[in-house]
C-alpha positions in Angstrom: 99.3 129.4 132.6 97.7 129.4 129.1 100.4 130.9 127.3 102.9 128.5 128.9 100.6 125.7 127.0 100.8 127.9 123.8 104.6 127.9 123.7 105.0 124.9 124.1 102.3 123.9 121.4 104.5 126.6 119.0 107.5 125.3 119.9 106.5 121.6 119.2 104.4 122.3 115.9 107.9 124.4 114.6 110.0 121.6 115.5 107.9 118.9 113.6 107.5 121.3 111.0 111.3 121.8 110.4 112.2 118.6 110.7 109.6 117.5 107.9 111.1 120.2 105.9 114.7 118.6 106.2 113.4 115.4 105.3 111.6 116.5 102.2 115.2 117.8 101.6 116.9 114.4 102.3 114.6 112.4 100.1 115.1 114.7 97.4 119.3 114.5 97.6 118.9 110.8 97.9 117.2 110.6 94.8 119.5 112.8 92.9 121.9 110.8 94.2 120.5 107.2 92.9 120.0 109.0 89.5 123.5 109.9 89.1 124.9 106.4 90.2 122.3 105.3 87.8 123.8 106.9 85.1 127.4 106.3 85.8 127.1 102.3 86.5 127.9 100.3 83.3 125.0 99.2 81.5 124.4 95.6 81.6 126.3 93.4 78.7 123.9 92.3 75.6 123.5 89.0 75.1 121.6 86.7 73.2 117.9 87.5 73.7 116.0 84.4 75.2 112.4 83.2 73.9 109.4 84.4 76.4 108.4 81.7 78.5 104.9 81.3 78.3 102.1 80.2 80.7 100.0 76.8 79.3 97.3 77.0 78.0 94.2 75.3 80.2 90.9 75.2 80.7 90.2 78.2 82.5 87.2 76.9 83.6 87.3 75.3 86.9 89.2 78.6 88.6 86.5 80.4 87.3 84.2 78.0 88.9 86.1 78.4 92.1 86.1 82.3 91.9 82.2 82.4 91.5 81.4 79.6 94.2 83.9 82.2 96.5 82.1 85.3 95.3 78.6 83.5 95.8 79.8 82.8 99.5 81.0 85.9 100.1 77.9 87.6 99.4 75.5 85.2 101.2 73.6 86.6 103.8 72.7 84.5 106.4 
């Protein structure tokens, strides 16, 4: 009865084994693949180059306010 358990534990542990094998395989095509489309797809037109948006500038302040009354309440044992 023992061995029967011990196949079966073999057989199982070979097939998850080969399967993860294959799909190590798999991901590795697939990602050959999607660097040769990569290279073969046109490259994008160039056009005029845009100005970066940037953020405002504000008074940082009061979120750091907020982020400190947060951390203080975190940290507050009762």
């Amino acid at each position: 009865m023992l061995t029967f358990g011990l196949t079966v534990s073999l057989i199982g542990m070979g097939v998850v084994f080969v399967a993860l094998v294959l799909l190590v395989y798999i991901i590795r095509a697939i990602s050959r693949l999607a660097v040769l489309y990569e290279k073969s797809s046109a490259p994008p037109k160039v056009g005029a180059a845009k100005a970066p948006v940037r953020a405002p500038e504000e008074d940082d302040g009061e979120i750091l306010a907020v982020i400190t009354a947060a951390l203080a309440a975190h940290t507050r044992k009762p």
